[in-house]
C-alpha positions as CSV (number, residue, x, y, z in Angstrom):
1,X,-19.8,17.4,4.5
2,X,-17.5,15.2,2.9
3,X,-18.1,11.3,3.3
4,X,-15.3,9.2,3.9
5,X,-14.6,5.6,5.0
6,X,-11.2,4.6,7.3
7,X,-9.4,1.0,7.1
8,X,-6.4,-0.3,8.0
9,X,-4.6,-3.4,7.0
10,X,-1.8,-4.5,9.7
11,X,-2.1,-1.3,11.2
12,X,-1.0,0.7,8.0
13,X,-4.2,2.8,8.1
14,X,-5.8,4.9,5.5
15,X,-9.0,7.3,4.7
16,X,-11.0,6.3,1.7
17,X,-13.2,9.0,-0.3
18,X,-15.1,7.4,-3.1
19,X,-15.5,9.7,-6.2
20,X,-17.7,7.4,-7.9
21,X,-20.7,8.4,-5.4
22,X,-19.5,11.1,-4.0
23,X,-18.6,14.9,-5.5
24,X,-14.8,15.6,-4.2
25,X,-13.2,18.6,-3.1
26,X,-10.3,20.2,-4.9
27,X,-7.3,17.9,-3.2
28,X,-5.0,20.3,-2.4
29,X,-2.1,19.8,-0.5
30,X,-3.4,21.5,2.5
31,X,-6.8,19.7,2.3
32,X,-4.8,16.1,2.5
33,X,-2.4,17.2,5.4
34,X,-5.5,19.0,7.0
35,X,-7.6,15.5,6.6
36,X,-4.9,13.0,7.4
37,X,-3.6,14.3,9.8
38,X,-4.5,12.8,13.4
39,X,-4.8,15.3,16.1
40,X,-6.9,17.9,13.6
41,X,-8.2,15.6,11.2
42,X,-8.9,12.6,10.8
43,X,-5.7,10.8,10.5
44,X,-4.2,8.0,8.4
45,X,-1.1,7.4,6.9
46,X,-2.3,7.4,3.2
47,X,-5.6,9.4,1.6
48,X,-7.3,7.3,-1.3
49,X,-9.1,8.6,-3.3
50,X,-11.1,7.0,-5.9
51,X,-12.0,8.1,-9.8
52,X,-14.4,6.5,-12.7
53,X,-11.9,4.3,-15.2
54,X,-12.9,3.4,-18.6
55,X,-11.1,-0.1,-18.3
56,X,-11.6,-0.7,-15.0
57,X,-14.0,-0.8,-11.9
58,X,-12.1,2.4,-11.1
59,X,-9.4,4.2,-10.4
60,X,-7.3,5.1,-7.5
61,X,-5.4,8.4,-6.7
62,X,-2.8,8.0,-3.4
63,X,-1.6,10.6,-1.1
64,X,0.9,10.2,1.7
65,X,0.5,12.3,4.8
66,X,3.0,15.2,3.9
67,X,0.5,16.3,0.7
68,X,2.9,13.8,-1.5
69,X,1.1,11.4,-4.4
70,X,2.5,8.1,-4.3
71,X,2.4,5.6,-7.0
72,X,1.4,2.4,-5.7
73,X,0.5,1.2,-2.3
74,X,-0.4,-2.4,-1.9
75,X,-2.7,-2.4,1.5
76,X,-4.4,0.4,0.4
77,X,-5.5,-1.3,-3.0
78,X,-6.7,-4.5,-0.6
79,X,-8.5,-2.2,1.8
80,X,-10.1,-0.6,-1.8
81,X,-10.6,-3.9,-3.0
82,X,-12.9,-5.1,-0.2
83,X,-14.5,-1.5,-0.4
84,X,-15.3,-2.2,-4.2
85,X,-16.2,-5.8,-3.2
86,X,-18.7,-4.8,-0.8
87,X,-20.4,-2.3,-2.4
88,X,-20.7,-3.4,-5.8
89,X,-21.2,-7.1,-4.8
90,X,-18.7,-8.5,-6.9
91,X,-16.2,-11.0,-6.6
92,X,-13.3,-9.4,-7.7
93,X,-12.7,-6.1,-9.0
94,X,-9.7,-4.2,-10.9
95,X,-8.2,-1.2,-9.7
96,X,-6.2,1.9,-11.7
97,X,-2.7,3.0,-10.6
98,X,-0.8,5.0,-13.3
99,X,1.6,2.4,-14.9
100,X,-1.0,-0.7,-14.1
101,X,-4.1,-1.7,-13.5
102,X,-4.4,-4.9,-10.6
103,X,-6.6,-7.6,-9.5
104,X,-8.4,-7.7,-5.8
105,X,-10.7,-11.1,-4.6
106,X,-11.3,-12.5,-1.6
107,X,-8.8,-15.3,0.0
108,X,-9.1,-17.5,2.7
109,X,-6.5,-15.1,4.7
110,X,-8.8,-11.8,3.9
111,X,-8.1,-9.8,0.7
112,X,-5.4,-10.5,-2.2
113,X,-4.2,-8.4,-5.0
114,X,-2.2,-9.0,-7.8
115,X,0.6,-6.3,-7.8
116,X,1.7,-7.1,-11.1
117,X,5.8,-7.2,-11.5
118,X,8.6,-6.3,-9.5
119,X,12.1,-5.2,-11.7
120,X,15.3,-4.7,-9.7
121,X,17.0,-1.6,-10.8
122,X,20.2,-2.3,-8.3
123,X,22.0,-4.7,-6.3
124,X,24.4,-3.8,-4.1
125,X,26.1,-5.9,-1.2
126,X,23.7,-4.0,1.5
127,X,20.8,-3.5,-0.4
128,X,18.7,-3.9,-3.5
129,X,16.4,-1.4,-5.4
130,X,13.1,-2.6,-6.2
131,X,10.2,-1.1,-8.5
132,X,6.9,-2.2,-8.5
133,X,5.6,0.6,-9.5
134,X,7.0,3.2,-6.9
135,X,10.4,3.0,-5.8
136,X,11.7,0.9,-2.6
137,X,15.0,0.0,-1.4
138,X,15.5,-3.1,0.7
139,X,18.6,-3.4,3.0
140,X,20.0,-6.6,4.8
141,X,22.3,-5.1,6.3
142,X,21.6,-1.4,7.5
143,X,24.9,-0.4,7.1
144,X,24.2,3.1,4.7
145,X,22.6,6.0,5.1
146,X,18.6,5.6,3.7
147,X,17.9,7.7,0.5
148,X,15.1,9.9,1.0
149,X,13.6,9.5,-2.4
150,X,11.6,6.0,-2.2
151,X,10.3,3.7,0.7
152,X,12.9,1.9,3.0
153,X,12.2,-1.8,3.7
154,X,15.0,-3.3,6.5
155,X,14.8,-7.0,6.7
156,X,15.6,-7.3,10.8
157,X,15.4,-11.0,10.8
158,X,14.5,-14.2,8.4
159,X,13.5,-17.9,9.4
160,X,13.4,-20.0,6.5
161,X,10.5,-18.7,4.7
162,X,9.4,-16.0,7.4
163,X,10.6,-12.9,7.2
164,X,10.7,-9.6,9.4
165,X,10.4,-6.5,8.4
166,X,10.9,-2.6,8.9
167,X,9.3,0.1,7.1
168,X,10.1,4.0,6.4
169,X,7.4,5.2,3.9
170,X,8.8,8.2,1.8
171,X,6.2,10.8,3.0
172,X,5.0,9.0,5.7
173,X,7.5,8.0,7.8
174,X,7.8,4.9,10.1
175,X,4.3,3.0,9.5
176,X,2.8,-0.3,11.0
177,X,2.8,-2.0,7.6
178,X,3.2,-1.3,3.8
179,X,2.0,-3.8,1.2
180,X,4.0,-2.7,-2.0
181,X,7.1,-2.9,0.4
182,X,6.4,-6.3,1.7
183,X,6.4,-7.2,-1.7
184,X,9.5,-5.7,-2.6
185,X,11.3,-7.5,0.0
186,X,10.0,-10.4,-0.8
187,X,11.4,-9.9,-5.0
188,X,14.6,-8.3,-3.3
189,X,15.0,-12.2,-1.3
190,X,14.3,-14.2,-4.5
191,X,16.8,-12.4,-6.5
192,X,19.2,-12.9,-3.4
193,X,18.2,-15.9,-3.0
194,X,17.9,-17.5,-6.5
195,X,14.8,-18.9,-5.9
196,X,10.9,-18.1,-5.6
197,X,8.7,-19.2,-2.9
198,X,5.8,-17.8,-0.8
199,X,7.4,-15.2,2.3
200,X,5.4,-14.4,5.4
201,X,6.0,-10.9,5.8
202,X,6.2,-9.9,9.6
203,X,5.9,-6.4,10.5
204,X,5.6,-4.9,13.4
205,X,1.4,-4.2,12.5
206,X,0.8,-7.6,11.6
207,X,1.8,-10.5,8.8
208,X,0.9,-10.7,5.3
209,X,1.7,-13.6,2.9
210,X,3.5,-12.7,-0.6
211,X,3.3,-15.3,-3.1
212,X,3.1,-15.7,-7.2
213,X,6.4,-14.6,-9.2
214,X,8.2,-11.4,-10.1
215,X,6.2,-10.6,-13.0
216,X,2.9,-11.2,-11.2
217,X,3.2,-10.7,-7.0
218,X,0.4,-11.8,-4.8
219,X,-0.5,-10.2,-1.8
220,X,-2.7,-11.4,1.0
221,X,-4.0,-10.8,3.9
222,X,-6.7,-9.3,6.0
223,X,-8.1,-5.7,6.0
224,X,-10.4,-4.5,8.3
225,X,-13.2,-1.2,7.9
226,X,-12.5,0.5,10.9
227,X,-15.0,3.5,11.1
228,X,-17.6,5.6,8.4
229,X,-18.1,9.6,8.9
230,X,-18.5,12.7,7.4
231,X,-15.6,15.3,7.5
232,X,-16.1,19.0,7.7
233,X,-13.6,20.4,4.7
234,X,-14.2,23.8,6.2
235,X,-11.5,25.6,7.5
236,X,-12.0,26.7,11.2
């Protein structure tokens, strides 16, 4: 039996196994659609899977729901980040993606991490490509067909400095919530706008509050452990 822990943060919901205490499975691509997925498994839209890191308090593989790796994913790495927190007693902790390693702590709003930097690779009159670490495009203006090759963030509405938001994961599909894209949108509206300041990021799971700069993005808000279990691997 395999244990596992399941969060969510604005309804963007994952499966946590920890391989620091824990001896994981080979993770196949059958084994994270068999696990993630919500009538026969478990269901979530992201696996997470954690590592030992030399330079930090560990490291963190990401699966979406179609047996896909994904590079970053920024309510995951909260909902780790209180995991880490909790367990370890800590008051903040780092986290490993490939290209960067971030920052979680605890906030009055729940859990923040710093993403690290957001580069636009292309502005266009509809849209603007954003990478922070995986790919994103944000439209305002949904006027062209999506690309299927990196996360879709559609700004539906925006009131001064809240904003609200759409999401299409690349491998996951339509989701409650995505952190990493919430933070592209807000880098997409600062290089539109000319200006930085802190964004409320509604979507339709819930809000979270983007702050800092785009070399260093903040991102806040809570997370929530929904359920513990152990998960029969096992084919039937």
């Amino acid at each position: 039996m395999l244990p596992f822990t399941k969060m969510q943060a604005q309804g963007n919901d994952f499966v946590i196994l920890n391989g620091l205490t824990d001896k994981l499975p080979e993770l196949t691509t059958d084994f994270v659609r068999a696990i993630t997925e919500r009538r026969y498994g478990i269901g979530c839209d992201q696996l997470l899977v954690l590592h030992p890191s030399e330079d930090a308090d560990a490291a963190i593989q990401i699966f979406n729901n179609d047996g896909s790796e994904a590079a970053n994913c920024g309510n995951g790495l909260r909902c780790v980040g209180e995991l880490l927190m909790h367990q370890s007693g800590k008051e903040s902790v780092s986290i490993a993606l490939a290209d960067r390693t971030v920052r979680a702590s605890r906030s009055e709003s729940g859990i923040a991490v710093e993403m690290g930097a957001a580069v636009a690779t292309e502005q266009a009159g509809a849209h603007v490509d954003i990478e922070i670490g995986n790919a994103h495009r944000v439209f305002f203006e949904a006027t062209e067909e999506f690309p299927e090759d990196r996360n879709i963030e559609i700004v539906t509405g925006q009131v001064a400095d809240h904003v609200y938001l759409d999401i299409i994961e690349r491998g996951a599909g339509r989701t409650l919530a995505c952190g990493s894209g919430a933070c592209a949108a807000t880098a997409a509206i600062w290089i539109v706008e000319g200006h930085t300041r802190p964004q409320t990021i509604e979507m339709p799971g819930g809000e979270v509050t983007v702050s800092g700069s785009p070399d260093n993005l903040i991102l806040e808000g809570p997370v929530k452990t929904i359920f513990t279990g152990n998960y029969n691997p096992a084919k039937e």
